[in-house]
C-alpha positions in Angstrom: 20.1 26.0 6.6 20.0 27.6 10.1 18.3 31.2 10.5 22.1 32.7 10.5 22.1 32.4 6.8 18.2 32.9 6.2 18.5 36.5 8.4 21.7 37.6 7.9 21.8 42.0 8.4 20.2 43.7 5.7 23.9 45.4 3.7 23.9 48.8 2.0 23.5 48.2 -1.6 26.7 47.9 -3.0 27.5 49.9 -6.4 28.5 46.1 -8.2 26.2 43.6 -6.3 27.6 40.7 -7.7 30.9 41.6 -7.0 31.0 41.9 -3.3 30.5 39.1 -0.8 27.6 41.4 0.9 26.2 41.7 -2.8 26.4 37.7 -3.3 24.5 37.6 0.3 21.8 40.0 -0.8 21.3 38.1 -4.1 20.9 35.2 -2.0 18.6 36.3 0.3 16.4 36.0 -2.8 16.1 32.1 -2.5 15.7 31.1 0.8 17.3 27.5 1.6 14.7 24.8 1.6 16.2 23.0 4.3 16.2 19.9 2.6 19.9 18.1 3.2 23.2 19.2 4.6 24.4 22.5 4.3 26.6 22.8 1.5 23.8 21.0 -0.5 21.3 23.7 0.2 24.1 26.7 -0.4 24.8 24.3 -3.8 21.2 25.0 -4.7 20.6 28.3 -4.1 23.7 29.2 -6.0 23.0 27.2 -8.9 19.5 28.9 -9.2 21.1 32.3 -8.9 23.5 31.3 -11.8 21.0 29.5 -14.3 18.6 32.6 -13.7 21.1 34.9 -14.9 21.7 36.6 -11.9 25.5 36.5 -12.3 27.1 37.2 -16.0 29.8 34.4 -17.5 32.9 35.7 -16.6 31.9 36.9 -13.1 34.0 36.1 -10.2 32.6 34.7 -7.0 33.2 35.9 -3.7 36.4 33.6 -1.5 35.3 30.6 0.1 36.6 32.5 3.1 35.0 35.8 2.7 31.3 34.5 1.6 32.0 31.9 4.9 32.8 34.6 6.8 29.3 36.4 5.7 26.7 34.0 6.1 28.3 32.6 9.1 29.0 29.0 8.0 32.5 26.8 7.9 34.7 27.5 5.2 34.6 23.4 4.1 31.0 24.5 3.6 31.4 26.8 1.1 34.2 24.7 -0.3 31.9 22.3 -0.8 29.0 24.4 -2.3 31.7 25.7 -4.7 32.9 22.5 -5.7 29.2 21.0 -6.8 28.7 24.1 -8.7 32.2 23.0 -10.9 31.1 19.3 -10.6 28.2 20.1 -12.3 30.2 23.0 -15.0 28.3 25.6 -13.7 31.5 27.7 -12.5 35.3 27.4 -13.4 37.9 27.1 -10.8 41.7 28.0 -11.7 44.2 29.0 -9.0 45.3 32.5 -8.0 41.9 33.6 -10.4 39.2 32.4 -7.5 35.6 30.8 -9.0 34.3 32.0 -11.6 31.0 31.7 -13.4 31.7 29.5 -16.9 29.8 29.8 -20.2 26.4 27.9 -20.2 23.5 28.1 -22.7 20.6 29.5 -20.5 17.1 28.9 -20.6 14.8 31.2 -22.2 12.9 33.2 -19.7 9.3 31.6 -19.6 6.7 31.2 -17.1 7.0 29.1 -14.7 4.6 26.0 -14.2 1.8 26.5 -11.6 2.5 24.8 -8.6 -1.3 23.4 -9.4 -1.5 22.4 -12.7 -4.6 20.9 -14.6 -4.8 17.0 -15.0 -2.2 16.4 -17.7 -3.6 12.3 -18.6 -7.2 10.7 -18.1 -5.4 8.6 -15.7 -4.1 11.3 -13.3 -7.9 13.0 -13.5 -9.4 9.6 -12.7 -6.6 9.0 -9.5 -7.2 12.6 -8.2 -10.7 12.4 -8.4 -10.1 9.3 -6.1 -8.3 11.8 -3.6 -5.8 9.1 -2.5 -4.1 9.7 0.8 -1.1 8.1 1.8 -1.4 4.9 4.4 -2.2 5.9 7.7 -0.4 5.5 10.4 -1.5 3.2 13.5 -3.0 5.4 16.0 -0.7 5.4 19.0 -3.1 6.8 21.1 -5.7 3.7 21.0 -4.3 1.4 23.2 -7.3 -1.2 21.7 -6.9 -0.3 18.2 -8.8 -3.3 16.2 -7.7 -2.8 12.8 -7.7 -5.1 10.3 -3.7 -5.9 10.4 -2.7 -9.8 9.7 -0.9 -11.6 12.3 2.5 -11.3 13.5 4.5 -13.1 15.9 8.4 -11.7 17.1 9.8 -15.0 16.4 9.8 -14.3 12.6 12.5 -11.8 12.8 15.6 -13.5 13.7 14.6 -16.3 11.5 13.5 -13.8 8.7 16.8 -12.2 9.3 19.2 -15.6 9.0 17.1 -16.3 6.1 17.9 -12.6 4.2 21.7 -13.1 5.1 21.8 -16.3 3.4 20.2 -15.4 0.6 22.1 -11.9 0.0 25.1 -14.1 -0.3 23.4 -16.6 -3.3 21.6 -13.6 -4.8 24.4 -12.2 -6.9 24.7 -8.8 -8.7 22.6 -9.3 -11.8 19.1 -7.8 -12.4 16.5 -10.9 -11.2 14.5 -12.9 -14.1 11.5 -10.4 -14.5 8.9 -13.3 -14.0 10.4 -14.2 -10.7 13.5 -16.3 -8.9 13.1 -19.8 -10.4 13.2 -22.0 -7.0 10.8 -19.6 -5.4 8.3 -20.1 -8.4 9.1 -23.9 -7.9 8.1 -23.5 -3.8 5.2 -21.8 -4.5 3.9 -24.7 -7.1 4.6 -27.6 -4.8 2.8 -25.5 -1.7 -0.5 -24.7 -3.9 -1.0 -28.5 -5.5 -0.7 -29.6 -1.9 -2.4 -27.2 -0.1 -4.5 -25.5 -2.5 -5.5 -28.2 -5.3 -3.8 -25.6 -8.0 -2.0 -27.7 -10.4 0.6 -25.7 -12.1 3.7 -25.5 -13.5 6.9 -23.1 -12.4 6.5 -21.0 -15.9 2.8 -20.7 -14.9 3.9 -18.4 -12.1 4.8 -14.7 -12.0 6.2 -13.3 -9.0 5.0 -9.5 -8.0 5.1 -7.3 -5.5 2.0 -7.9 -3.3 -2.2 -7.9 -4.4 -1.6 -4.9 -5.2 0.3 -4.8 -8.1 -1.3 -8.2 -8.9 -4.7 -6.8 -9.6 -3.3 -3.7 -11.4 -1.1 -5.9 -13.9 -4.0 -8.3 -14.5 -6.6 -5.5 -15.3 -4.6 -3.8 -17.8 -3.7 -7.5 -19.1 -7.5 -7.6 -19.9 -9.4 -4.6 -19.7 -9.6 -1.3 -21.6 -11.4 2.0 -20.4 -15.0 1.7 -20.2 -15.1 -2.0 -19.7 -17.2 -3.8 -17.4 -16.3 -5.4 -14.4 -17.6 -7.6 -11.6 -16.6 -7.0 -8.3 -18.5 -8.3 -4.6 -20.4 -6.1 -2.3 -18.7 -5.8 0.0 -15.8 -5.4 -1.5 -11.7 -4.8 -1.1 -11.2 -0.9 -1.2 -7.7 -0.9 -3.1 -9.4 -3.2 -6.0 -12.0 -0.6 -6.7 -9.6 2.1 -6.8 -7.1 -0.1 -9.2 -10.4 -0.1 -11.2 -11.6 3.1 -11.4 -8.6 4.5 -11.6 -8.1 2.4 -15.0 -11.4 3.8 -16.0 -13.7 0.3 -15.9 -17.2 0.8 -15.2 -17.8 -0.8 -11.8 -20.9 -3.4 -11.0 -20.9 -4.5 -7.6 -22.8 -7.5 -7.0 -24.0 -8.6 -3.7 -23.3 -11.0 -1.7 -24.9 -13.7 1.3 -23.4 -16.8 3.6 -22.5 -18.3 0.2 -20.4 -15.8 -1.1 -21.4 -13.6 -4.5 -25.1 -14.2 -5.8 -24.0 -15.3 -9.0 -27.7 -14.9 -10.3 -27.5 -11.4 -9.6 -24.0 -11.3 -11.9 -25.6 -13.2 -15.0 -26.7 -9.7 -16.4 -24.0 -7.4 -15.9 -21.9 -9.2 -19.2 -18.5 -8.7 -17.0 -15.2 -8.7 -19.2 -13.5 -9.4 -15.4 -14.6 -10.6 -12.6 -13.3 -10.0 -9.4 -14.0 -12.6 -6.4 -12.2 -13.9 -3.2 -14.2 -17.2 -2.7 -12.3 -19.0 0.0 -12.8 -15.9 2.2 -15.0 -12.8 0.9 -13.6 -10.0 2.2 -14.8 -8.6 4.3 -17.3 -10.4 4.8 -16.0 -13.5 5.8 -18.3 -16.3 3.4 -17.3 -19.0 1.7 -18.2 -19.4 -1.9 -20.3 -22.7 -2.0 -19.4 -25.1 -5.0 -22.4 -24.4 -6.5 -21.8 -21.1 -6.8 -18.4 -22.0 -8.0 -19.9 -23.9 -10.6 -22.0 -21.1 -11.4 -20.0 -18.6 -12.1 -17.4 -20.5 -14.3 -20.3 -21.5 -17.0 -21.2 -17.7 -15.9 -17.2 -16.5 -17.4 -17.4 -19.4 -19.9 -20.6 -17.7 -22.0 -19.7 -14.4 -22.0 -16.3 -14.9 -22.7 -15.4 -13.0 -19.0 -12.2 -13.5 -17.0 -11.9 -14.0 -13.2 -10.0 -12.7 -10.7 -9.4 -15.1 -7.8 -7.8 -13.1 -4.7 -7.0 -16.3 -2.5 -5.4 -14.0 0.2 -6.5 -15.1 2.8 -7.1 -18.9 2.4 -4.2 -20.3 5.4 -6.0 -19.0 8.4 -9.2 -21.3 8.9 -9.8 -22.8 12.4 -12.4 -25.6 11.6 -12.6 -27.4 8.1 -9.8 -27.6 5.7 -10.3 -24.8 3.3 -12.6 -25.6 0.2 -10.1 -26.1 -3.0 -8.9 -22.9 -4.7 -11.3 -21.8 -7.4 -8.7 -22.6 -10.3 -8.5 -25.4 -9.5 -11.9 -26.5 -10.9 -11.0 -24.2 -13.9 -11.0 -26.3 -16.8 -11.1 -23.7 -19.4 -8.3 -21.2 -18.5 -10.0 -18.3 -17.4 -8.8 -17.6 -13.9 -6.5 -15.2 -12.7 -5.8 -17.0 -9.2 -3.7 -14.0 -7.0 -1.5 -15.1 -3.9 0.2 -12.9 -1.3 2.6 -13.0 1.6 1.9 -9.9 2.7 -1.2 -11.7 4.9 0.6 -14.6 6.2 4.1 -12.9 7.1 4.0 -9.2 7.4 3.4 -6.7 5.0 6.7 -5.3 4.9 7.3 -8.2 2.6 5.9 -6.8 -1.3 5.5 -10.4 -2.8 2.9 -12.1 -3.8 2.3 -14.5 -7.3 -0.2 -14.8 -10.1 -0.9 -18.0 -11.5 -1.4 -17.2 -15.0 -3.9 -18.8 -17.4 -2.3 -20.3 -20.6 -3.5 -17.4 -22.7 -2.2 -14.6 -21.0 1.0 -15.6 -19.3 2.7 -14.1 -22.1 1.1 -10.7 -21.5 1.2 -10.7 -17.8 4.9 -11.6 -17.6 5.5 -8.6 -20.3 3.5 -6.3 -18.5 5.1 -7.1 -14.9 8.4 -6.6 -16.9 7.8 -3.3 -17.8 6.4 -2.4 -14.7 9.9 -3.1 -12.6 11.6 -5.8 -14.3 11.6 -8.0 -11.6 10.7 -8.0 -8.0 13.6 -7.8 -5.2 15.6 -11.4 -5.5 17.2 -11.0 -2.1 13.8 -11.5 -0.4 12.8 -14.1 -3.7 15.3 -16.4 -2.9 15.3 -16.0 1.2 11.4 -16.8 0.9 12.2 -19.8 -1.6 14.5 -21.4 1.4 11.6 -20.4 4.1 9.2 -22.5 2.2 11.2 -25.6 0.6 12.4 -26.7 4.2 8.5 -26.0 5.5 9.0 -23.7 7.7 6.6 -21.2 6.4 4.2 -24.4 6.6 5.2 -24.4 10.5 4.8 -21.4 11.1 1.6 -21.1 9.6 0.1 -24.1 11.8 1.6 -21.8 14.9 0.2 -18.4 14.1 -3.5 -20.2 12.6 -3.3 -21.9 16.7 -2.8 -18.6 18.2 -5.9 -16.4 16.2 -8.0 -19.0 16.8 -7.7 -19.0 20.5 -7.5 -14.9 20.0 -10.9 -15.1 17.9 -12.6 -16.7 20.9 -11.7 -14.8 23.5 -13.1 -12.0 21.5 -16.3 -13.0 20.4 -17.1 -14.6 23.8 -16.2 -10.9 25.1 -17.9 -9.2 22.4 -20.9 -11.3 23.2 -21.1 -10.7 26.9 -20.4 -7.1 26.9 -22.7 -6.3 24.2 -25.5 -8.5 24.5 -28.6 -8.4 22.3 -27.3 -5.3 21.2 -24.4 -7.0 19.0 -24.7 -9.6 16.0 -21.4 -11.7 15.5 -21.3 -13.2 12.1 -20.2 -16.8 12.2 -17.4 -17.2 10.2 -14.4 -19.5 11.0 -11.5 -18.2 9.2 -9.8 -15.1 8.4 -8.4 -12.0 10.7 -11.5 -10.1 11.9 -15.2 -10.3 13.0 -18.2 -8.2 11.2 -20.6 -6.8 14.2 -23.7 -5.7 13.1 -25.6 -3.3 15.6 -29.2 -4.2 16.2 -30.2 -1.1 17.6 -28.2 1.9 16.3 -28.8 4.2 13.6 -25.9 5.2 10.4 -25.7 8.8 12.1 -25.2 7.3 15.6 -22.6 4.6 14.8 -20.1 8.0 14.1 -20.8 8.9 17.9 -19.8 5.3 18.8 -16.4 5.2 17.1 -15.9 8.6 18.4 -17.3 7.2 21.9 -14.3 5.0 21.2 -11.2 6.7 20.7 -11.9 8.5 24.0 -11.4 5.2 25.5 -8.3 4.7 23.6 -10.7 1.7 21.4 -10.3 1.9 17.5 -13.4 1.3 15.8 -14.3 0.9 12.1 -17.6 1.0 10.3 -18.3 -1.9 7.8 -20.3 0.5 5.4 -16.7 1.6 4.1 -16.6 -1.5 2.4 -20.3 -0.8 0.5 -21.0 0.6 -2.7 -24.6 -0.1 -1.2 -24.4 -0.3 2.4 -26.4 -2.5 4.3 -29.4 -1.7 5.7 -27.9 -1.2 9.3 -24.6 -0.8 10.5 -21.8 -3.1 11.8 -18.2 -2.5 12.6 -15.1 -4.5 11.1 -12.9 -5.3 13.9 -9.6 -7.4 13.5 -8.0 -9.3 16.3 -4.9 -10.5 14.7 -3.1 -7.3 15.9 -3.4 -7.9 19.6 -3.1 -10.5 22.2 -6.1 -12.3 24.7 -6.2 -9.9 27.3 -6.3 -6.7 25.5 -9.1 -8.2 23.1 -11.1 -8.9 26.3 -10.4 -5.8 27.4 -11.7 -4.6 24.2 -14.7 -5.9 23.9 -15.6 -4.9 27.4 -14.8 -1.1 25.9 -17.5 -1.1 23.2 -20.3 -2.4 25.6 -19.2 0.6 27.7 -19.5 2.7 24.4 -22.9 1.3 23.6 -24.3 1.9 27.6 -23.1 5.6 27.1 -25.1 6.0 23.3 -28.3 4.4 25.2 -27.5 6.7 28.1 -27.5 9.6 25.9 -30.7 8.3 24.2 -32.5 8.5 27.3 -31.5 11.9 28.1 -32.8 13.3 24.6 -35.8 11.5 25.4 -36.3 12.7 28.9 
């Protein structure tokens, strides 16, 4: 509401003051407008305060829309308006030739108010502000060379995405979706993994969600209680550990090498879940070696654990075809294999699948049901067309061409510009490259991100990812987000980051 109505002149008090349009206007100087939506919505509020707190008695007659327009300086239709909420909502009585006037209500009973900062009222809510969760971030407009870890995207997807949506808001229909997900969507999704992924499954093995996200958080409180143990890599995928500790597990994090997580090391923790992403550890990049794989199924097998496959990023590898999912060497039903879209379209798009073990697809589906009862079938059945004509399949091959030639022009600039001073860990998949500095110190690599913005060059550290960082620091830096000559240009940046920290150096030790 403007300042007009916020400041209006200061009246003399008036012997009835809620009788008198400069009365009504002192009353509601008492509840400023919040300036949240249109005008008459905000006068609508601050009215309806002033009659629920008792500030006007039943019976009482409100001032004309005209003169009360004519005070605060706003269109009479304004205060029409107002006035006609406050009736909607049989807070006032209208009757013509007798103006508005305030109807019979049962009041509330005059208590205290709720602090605007109120204790914890849950375990959970303790647990999830301890976390301090922030909303997303926003990408940094002012790095030019801003290397976070965003999946690819490439502008011929949205006139096809948008053909695709049209269709399939026609075929949708008005009815709530099925809960466990759009049947010929499941059926895509079934045919693409036994293909492409060696997961056999059937259609009613499938749940639909919205994203990894909501993935991980139905399947822990499919399996998990408070205080259970779970498994999880080091490094490790920061939304997981919050799911987890936010559901009150007790969090082991295992470590991991070139062939994914030491599953010697996970033989003692006695894990009721846990929680791997073998065909591309994030962030790390490794690939869980079938021993491994081996491993850690008669691992879950003897103490009765379940697993957690995150195959999220399995598409995107420039060499070798991609090792077989982990499920699908799973003979006794104890995996928990996760999908998403969100990777290898755009994150916009909230959908991703579980394929569910025998045991549990029951509870998962029920649990996913209560959750939202079913995820959007517009974008379910425009994503079941994308991928039974193979387009998605297309347009995979494209985008997995174009980060591979990305990748190398990166890493070839990366080496040159940095030199001995920078460690690029082979991998030959994925998003994004870990750098590990060779010379820098934990308290130094802060100066080099901050080196960094100035140069308009996003930088993140890799020790985010720990819950026992390395002994030295690296950087994650993704690629996917921009093209050749800015990732040259990029890593030509950081070596002029590092020259300035060893300039520095020198100058301390002058």
């Amino acid at each position: 509401m403007p300042e007009r109505i916020a400041m209006w002149r200061r009246p003399r008090p008036p012997a009835s003051p809620l009788r008198s349009v400069d009365g009504a206007a002192m009353l509601l100087r008492k509840f400023p407008p919040d300036g949240r939506g249109r005008l008459y919505e905000q006068l609508a509020r601050v009215l309806r305060r002033a009659i629920v707190e008792g500030h006007f008695q039943v019976g009482e007659r409100l001032p004309s829309t005209r003169a009360l327009a004519e005070a605060l300086g706003l269109s009479r239709n304004t205060v029409t308006t107002a006035y006609e909420i406050l009736g909607a909502g049989q807070l006032t009585i209208s009757r013509e030739r007798r103006g508005t006037r305030v109807a019979e209500i049962p009041l509330p009973s005059r208590s205290s108010p709720v602090s605007r900062v109120v204790e914890p009222q849950s375990r959970y809510a303790a647990r999830v502000r301890k976390l301090g969760l922030s909303a997303p971030g926003r990408q940094r407009e002012s790095l030019r060379y801003d290397l976070r870890c965003d999946p690819p995207f490439a502008a011929e997807l949205v006139p096809l995405w948008r053909r695709k949506l049209a269709a399939a808001a026609r075929l949708a229909g008005p009815r709530y979706p099925d809960s466990q997900g759009f049947r010929p969507l499941r059926a895509a999704i079934s045919d693409y993994l036994a293909r492409r992924r060696g997961v056999v499954c059937a259609e009613s093995d499938i749940l639909i969600v919205s994203g990894t996200q909501q993935a991980i958080t139905v399947a822990i409180r499919t399996v998990l209680d408070e205080g259970d143990t779970v498994a999880i890599e080091d490094p490790h995928y920061p939304h997981l550990l919050q799911a987890l500790s936010a559901h009150g597990a007790a969090v082991a994090a295992v470590r991991t090498d070139e062939h994914g997580m030491v599953t010697d090391d996970l033989a003692r923790h006695d894990a009721r879940l846990i929680c791997v992403s073998p065909s591309d550890q994030f962030p790390a990049g490794a690939v869980m070696s079938l021993e491994r794989r081996a491993a850690l199924l008669d691992i879950a097998s003897r103490q009765d654990s379940w697993i957690l496959e995150d195959d999220y990023n399995s598409e995107f590898h420039y060499r070798d075809q991609p090792i077989a999912a982990l499920r699908s060497l799973d003979a006794s039903g104890r995996v928990i294999y996760v999908g998403t879209f969100s990777k290898t379209l755009f994150p916009a798009m909230r959908l991703g699948y579980i394929v569910c073990p025998a045991g549990l697809r029951d509870d998962l589906c029920a649990i996913k049901r209560l959750d939202d009862l079913g995820s959007p079938l517009v974008e379910q059945a425009a994503l079941a067309a994308f991928m039974r004509t193979r387009q998605f399949e297309n347009y995979l091959r494209r985008i997995t061409a174009g980060l591979e030639c990305r990748r190398t022009v990166f890493v070839e600039s990366l080496r040159r510009h940095g030199g001995e001073r920078l460690a690029v860990q082979e991998t030959h998949a994925g998003t994004h490259v870990v750098v590990w500095l060779q010379r820098l110190t934990y308290p130094e690599i802060t100066r080099l991100i901050e080196l960094g913005a100035e140069r308009g060059l996003g930088l993140y550290p890799m020790h985010a990812y720990y819950l026992n960082p390395p002994q030295r620091p690296g950087l994650l830096l993704g690629y996917a987000g921009l093209p050749a000559d800015a990732l040259e240009r990029a890593g030509e940046l950081l070596g002029e980051c590092l020259d300035e920290l060893e300039r520095q150096d020198e100058r301390r030790h002058f």
